[in-house]
DRENDO-1510 file (C-alpha; in Angstrom, 1 decimal, always signed):
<recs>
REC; n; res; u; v; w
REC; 1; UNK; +42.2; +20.4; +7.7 .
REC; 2; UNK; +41.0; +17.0; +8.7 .
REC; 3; UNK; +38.1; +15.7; +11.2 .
REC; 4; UNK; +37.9; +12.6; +13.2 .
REC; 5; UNK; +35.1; +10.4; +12.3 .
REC; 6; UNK; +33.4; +8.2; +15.3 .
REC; 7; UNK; +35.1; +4.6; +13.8 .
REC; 8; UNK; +38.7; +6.8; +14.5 .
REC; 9; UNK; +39.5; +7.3; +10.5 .
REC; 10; UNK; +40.3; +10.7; +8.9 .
REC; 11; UNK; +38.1; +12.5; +6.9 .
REC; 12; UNK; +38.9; +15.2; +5.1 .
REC; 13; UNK; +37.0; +18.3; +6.3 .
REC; 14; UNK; +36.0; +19.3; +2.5 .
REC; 15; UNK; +34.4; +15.9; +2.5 .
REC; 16; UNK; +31.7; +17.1; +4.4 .
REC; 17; UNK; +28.5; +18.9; +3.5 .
REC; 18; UNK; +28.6; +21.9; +5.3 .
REC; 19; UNK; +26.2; +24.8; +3.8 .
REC; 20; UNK; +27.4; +27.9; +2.4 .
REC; 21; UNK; +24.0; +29.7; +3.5 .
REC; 22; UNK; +22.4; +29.0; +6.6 .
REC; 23; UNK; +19.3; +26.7; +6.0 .
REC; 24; UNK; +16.0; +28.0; +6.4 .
REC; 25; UNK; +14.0; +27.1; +9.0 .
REC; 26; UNK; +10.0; +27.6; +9.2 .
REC; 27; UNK; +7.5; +27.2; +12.0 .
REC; 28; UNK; +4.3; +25.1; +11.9 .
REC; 29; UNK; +1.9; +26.0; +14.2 .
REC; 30; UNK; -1.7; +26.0; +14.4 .
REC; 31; UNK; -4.3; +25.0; +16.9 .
REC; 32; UNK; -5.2; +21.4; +17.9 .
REC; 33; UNK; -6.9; +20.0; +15.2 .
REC; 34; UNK; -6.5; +23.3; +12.8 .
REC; 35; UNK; -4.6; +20.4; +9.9 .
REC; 36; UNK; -1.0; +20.8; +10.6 .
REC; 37; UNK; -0.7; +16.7; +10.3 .
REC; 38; UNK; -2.8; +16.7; +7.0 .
REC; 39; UNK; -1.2; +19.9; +5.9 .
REC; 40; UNK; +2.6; +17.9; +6.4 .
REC; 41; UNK; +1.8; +15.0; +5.0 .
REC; 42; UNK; +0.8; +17.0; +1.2 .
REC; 43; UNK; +4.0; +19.1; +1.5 .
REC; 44; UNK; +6.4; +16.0; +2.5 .
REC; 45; UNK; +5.0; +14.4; -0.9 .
REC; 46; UNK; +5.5; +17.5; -3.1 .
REC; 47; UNK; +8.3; +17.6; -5.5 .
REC; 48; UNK; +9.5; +20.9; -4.1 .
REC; 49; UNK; +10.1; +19.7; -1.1 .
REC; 50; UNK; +12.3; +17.4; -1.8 .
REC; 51; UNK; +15.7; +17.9; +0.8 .
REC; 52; UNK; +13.7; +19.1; +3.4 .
REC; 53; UNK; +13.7; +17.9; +7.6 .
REC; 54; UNK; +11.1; +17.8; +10.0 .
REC; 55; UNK; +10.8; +17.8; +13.9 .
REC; 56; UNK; +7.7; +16.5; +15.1 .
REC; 57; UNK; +7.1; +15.8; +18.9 .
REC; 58; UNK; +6.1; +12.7; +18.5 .
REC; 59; UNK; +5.3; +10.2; +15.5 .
REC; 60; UNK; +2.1; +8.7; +16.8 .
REC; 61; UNK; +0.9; +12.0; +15.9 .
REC; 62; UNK; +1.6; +12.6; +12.0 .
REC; 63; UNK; +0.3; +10.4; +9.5 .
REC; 64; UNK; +3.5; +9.4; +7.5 .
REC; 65; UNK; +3.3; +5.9; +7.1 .
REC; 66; UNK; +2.3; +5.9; +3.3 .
REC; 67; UNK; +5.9; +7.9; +2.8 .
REC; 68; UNK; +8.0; +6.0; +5.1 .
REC; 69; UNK; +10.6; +4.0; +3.0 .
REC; 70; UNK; +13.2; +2.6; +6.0 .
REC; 71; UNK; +13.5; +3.7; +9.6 .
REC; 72; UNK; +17.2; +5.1; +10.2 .
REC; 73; UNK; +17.3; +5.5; +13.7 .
REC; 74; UNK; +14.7; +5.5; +17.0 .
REC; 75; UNK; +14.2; +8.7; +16.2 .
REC; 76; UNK; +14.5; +9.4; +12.9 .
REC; 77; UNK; +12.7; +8.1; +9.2 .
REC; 78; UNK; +13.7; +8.3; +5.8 .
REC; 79; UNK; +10.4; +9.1; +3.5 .
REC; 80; UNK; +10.6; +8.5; -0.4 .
REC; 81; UNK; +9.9; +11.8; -1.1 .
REC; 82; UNK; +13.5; +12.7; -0.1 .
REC; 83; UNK; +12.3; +14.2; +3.1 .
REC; 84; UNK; +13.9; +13.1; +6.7 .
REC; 85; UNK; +11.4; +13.5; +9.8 .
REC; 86; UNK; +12.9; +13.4; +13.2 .
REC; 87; UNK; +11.1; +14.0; +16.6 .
REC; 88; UNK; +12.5; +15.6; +19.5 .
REC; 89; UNK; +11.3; +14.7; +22.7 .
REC; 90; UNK; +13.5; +17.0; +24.9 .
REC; 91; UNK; +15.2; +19.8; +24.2 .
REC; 92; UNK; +14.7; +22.3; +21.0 .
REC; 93; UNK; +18.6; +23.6; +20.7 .
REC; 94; UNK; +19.9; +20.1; +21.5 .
REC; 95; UNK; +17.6; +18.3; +18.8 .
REC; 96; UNK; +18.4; +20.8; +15.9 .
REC; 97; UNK; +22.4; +20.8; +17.1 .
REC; 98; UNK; +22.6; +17.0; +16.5 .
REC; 99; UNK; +20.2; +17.3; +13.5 .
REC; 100; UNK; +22.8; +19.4; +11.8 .
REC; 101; UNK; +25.9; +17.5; +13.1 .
REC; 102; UNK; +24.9; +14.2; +11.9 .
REC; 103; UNK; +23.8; +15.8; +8.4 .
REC; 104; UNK; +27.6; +17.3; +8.5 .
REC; 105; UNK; +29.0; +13.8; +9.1 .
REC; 106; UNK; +26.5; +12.3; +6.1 .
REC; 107; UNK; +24.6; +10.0; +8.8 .
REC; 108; UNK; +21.3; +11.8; +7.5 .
REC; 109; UNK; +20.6; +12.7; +3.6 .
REC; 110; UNK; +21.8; +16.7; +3.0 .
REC; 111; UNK; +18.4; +18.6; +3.8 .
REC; 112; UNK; +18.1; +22.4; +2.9 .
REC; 113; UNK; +15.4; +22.9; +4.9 .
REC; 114; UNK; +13.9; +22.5; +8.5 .
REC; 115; UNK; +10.3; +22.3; +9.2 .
REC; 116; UNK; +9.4; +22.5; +13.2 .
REC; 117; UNK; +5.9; +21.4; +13.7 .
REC; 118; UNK; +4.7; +22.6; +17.4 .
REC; 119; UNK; +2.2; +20.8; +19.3 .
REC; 120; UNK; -1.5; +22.4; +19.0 .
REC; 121; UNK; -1.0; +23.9; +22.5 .
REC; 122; UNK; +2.4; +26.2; +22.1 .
REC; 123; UNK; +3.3; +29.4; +22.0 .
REC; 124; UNK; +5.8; +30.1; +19.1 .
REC; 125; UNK; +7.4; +32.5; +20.6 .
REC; 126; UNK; +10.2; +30.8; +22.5 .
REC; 127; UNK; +11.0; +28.9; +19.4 .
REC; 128; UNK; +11.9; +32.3; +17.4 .
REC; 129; UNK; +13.9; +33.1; +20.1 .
REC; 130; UNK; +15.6; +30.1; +20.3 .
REC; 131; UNK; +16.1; +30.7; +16.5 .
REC; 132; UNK; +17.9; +34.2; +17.2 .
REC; 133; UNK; +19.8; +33.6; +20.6 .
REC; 134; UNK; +21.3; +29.8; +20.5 .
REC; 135; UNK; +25.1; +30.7; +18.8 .
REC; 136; UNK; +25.4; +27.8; +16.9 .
REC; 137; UNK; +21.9; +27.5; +16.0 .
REC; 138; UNK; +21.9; +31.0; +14.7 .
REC; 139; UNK; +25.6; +30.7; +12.7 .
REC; 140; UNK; +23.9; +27.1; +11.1 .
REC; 141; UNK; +20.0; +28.3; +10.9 .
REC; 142; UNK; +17.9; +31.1; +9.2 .
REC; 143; UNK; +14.3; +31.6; +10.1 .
REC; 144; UNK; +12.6; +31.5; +7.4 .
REC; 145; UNK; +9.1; +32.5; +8.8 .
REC; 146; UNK; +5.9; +31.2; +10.6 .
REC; 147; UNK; +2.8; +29.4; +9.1 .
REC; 148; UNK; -0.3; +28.9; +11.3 .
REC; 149; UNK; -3.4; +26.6; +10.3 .
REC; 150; UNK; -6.7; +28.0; +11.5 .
REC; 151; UNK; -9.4; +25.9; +11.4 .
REC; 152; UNK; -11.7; +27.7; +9.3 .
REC; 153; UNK; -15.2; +25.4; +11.1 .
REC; 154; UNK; -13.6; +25.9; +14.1 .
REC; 155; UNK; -11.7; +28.9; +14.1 .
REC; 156; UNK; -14.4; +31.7; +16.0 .
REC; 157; UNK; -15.0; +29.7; +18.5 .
REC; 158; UNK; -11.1; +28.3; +19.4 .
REC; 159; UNK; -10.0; +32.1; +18.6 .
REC; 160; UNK; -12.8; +32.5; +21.2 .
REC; 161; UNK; -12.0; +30.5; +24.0 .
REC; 162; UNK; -8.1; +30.0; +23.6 .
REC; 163; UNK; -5.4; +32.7; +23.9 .
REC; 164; UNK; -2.6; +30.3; +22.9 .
REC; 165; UNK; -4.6; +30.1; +19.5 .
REC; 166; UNK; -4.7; +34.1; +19.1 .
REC; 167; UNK; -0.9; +34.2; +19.4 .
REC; 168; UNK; -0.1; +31.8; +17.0 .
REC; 169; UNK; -2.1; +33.8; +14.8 .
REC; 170; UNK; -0.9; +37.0; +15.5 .
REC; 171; UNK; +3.0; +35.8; +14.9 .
REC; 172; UNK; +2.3; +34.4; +11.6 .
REC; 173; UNK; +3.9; +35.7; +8.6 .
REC; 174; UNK; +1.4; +33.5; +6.4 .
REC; 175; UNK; -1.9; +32.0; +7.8 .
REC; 176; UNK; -3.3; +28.9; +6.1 .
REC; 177; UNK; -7.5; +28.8; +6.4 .
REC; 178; UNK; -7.9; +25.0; +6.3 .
REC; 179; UNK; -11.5; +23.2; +6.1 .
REC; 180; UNK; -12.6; +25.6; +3.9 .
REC; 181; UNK; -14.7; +23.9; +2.6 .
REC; 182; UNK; -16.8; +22.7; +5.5 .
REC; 183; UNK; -18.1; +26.2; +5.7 .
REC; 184; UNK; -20.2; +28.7; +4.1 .
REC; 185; UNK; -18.7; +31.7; +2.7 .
REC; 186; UNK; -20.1; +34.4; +4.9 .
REC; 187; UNK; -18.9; +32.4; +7.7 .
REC; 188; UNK; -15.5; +31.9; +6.3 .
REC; 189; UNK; -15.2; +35.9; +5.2 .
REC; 190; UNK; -16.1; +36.4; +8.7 .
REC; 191; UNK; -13.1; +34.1; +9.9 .
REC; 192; UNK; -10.6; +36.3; +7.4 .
REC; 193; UNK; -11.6; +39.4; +8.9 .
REC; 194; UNK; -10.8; +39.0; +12.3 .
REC; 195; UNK; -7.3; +37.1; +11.2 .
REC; 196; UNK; -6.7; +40.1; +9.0 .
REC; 197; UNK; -7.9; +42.5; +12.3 .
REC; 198; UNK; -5.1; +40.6; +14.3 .
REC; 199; UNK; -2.3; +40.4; +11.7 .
REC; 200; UNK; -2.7; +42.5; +8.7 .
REC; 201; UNK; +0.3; +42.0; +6.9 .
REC; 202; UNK; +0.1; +38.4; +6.4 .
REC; 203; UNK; -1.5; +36.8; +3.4 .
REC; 204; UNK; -4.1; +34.2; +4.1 .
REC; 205; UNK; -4.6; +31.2; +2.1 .
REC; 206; UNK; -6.8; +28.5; +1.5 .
REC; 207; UNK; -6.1; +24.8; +1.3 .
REC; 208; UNK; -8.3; +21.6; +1.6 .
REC; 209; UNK; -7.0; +18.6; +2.9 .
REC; 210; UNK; -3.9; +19.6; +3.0 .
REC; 211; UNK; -3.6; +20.8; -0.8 .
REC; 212; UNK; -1.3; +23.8; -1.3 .
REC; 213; UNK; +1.6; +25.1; -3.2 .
REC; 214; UNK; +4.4; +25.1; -0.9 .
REC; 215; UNK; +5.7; +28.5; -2.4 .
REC; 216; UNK; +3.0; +30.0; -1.1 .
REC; 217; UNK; +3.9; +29.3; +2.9 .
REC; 218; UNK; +7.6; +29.1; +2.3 .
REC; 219; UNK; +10.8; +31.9; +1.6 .
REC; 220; UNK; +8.6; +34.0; +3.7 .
REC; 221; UNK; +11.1; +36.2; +5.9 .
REC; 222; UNK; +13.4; +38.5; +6.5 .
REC; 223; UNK; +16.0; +36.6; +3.8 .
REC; 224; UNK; +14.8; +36.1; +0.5 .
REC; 225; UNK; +17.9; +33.3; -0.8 .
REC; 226; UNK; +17.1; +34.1; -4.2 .
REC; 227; UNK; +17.9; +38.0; -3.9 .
REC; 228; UNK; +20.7; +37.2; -1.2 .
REC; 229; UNK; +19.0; +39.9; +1.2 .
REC; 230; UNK; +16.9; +40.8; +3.5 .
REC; 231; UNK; +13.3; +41.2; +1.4 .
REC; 232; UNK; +11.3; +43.7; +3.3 .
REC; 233; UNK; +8.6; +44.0; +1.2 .
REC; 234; UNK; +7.6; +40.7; +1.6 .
REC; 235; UNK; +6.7; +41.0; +5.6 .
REC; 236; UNK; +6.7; +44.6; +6.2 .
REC; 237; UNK; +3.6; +46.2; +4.7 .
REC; 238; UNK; +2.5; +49.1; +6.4 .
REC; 239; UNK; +0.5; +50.0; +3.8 .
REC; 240; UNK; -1.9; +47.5; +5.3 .
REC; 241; UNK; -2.4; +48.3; +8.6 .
REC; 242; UNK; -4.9; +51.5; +9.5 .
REC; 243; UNK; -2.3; +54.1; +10.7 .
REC; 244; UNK; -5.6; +56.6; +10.5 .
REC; 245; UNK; -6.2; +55.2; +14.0 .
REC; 246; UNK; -3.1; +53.2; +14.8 .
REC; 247; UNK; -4.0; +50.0; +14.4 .
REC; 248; UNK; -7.7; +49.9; +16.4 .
REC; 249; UNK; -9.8; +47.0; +15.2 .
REC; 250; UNK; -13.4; +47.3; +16.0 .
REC; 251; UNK; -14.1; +43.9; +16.6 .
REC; 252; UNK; -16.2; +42.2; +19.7 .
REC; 253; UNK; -14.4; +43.0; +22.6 .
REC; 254; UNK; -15.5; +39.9; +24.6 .
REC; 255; UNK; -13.4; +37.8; +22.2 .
REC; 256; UNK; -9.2; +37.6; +23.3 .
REC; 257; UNK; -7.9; +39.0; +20.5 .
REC; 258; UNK; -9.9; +42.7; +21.9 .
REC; 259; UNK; -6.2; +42.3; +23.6 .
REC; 260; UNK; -4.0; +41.7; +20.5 .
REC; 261; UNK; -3.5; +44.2; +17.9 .
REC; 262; UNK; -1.2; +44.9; +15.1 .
REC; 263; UNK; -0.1; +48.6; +14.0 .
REC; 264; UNK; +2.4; +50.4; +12.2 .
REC; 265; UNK; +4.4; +53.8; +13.5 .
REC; 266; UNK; +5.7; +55.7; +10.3 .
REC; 267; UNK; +8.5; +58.5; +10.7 .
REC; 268; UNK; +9.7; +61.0; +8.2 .
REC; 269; UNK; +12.6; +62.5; +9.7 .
REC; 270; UNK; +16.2; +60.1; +10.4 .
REC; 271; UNK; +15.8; +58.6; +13.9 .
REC; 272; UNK; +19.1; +58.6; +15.9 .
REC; 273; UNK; +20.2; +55.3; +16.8 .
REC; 274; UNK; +21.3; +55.6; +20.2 .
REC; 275; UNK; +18.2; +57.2; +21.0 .
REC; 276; UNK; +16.5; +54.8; +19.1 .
REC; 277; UNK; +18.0; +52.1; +20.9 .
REC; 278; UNK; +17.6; +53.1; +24.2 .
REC; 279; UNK; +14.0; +53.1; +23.9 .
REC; 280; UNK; +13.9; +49.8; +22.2 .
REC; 281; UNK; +16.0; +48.4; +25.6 .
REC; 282; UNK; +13.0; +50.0; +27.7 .
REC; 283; UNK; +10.4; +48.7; +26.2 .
REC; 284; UNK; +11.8; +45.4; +26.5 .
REC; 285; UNK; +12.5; +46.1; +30.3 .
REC; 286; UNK; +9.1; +46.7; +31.2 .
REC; 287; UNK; +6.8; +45.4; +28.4 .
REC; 288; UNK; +8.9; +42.8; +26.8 .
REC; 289; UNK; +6.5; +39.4; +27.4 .
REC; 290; UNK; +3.6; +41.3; +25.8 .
REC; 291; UNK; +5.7; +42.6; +22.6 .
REC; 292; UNK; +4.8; +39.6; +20.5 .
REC; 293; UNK; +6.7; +40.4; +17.2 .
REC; 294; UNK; +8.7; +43.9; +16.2 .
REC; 295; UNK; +9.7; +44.6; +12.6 .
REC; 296; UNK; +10.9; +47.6; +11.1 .
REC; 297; UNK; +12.5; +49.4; +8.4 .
REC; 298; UNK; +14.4; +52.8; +9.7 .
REC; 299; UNK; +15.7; +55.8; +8.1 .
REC; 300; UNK; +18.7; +56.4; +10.9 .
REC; 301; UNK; +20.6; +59.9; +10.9 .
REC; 302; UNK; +23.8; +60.0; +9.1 .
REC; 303; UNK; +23.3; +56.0; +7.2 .
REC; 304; UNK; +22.5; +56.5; +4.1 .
REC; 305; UNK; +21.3; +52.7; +3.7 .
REC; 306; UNK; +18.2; +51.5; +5.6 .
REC; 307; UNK; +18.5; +49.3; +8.6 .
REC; 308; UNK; +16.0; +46.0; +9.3 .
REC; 309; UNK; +15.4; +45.3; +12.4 .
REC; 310; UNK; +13.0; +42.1; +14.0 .
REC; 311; UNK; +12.5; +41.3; +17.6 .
REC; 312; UNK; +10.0; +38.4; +19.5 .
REC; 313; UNK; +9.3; +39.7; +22.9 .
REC; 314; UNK; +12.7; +40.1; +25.1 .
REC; 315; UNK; +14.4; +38.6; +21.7 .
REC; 316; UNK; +15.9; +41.3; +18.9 .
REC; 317; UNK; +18.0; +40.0; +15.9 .
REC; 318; UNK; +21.8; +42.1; +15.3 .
REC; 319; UNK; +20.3; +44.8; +13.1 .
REC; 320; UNK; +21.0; +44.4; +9.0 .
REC; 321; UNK; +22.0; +47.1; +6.6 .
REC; 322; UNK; +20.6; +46.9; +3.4 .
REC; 323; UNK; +22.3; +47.8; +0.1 .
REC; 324; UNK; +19.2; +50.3; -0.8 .
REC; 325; UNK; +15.9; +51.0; -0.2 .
REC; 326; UNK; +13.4; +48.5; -1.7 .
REC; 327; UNK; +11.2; +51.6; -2.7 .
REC; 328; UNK; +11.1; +55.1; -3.1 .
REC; 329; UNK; +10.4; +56.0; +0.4 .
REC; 330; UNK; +12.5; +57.1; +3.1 .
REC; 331; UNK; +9.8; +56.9; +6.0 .
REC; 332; UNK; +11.1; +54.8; +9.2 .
REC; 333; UNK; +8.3; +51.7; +9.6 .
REC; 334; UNK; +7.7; +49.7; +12.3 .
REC; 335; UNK; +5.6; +46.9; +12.6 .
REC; 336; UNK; +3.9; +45.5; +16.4 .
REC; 337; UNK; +1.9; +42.8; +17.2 .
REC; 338; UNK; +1.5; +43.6; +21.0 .
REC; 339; UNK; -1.0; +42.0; +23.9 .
REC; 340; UNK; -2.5; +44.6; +26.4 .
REC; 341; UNK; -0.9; +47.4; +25.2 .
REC; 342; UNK; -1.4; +51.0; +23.4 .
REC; 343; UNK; +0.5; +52.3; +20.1 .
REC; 344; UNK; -0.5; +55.7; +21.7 .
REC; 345; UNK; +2.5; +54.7; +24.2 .
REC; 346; UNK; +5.0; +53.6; +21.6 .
REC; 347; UNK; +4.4; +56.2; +19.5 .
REC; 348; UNK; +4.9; +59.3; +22.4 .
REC; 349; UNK; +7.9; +57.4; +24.4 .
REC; 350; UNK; +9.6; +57.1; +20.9 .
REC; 351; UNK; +9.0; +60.7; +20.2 .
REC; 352; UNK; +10.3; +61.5; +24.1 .
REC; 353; UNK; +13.2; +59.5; +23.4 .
REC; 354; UNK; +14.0; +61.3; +20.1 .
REC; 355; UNK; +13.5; +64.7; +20.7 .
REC; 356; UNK; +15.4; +67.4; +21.4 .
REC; 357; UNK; +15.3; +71.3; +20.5 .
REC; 358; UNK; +17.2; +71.1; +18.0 .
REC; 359; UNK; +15.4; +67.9; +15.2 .
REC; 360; UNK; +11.7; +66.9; +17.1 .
REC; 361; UNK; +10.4; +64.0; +15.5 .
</recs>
């Protein structure tokens, strides 16, 4: 099979670089001012992330110039570490769509991975479900997982004051405190409680000025490329959220986050899938905009493997069945991060939906 290059020639399709696995893709997000410029500029110069892409919205607003070796196009720069950073002033899906055609055709060097920086203002939900619903973006894409920058001298007071802030902490799948040390520690302990209180599960990290190792922010989702597979245990661990009393956080309820909360619904018995299902589709229905992130592990009735499932808001990923169990227990757990909403009404509207007569939940 051949393809037609822009100059009219022929190139033979197995000429070009097109990825066996999808290429994982991460979110960077964080508060204005939190160090997501500071925080790219350390990772773009770290050996291990070499072959990696960036979209920015704009360069006036990343430091780069230091790493910049020649400017490839308006929109796009080369950078000596073996990085590419592009910025996107329009549209998401039609950015990364000719970000991955023009790697195809060799007019960029062959990244492996895509960084998407947001600006200090934006909810990250729309980009995950960009991630998950755009066809081609999905068949060429993986995500990878969401990093959020808190500033740790500034971090009460912008959880405080701005909800767009709280959500971006609340999606995360790893939270990086930065400024650390422009603080004292009872202040920054403080800080780490209440970003535990709104996402539990996600490991929280220090860096100053930008230092830290990339492995600890990256290969942080549902696909682990080294184990080919789904790795649950890295982002669903119930064991850290207070099932005693589903998920309540006694923190000050003046703040915003009194709205957010994160809990986990275990399940001994099989859950049927239809069932199952259904209640998923009515909880999208009516509370969909305030079910920030879903993720969950289920025993189902009559699959002897377990079945992953991840949703953002009105967004749900095609379920995945696992080879096996990644531990010895067959309890069904699912993950929230909700805003203005109960687990007391999850947890009875699941059991309505799954019970009958004959096998109550």
């Amino acid at each position: 099979m051949t393809a037609a290059k822009n100059d009219g020639q022929r190139v033979d399709s197995r000429d070009l670089d097109i990825p066996e696995e999808p290429l994982a893709v991460s979110v960077l997000t964080g508060f204005l001012g939190s160090g997501k410029t500071t925080l790219l500029r350390h990772l773009l110069a770290h050996p291990a992330m070499e072959e990696t892409a960036v979209i920015v919205n704009e360069f006036g607003e990343i430091g780069l110039d230091h790493l910049l070796v020649e400017k490839a196009t308006e929109d796009t720069v080369l950078l000596n570490s073996g990085c590419l950073c592009c910025t996107v002033r329009g549209d998401l899906v039609e950015g990364m769509r000719d970000l991955y055609k023009r790697r195809v055709k060799r007019e960029v060097p062959p990244f492996k991975r895509l960084i998407i920086e947001t600006t200090g203002l934006a909810d990250p939900a729309p980009i995950l479900q960009t991630l998950m619903t755009d066809p081609l973006l999905s068949n060429r894409f993986r995500l990878d997982g969401v990093v959020t920058t808190v500033d740790a001298a500034n971090g009460s007071e912008t959880l405080d004051r701005q909800l767009e802030s709280v959500k971006q902490a609340a999606v995360a799948d790893r939270i990086l405190l930065t400024k650390s040390d422009l603080v004292e520690e009872p202040a920054r302990k403080a800080l780490e409680q209440r970003l535990h209180s709104l996402n539990p599960a996600a490991p929280i990290y220090e860096s100053v000025q930008g230092a830290v190792d990339p492995a600890l922010l990256f290969n942080a989702g549902l696909y682990d490329p080294q184990k080919k597979s789904p790795d649950v245990q890295a982002w669903l661990k119930a064991e850290a959220y207070d099932q005693t009393d589903h998920g309540h956080h006694h923190h000050d309820v003046n703040r915003h986050d009194a709205s957010i909360r994160a809990f986990c619904l275990t399940y001994d018995k099989p859950l049927d899938w239809d069932r199952f299902n259904s209640w998923v589709e009515m909880l999208i229905t009516l509370y969909g905009g305030n079910i920030l992130r879903i993720k969950g592990l289920l025993n189902v009735a009559e699959i002897e493997q377990p079945i992953v499932i991840h949703g953002v808001q009105h967004v749900f990923h095609p379920p995945v069945r696992l080879e096996d169990w990644p531990d010895d227990s067959r309890q069904s757990r699912i993950v929230f991060i909700v805003r203005d909403l109960k687990p007391e009404m999850f947890e009875h509207t699941l059991k309505a939906f799954n019970e009958d007569s004959s096998a109550p939940i």
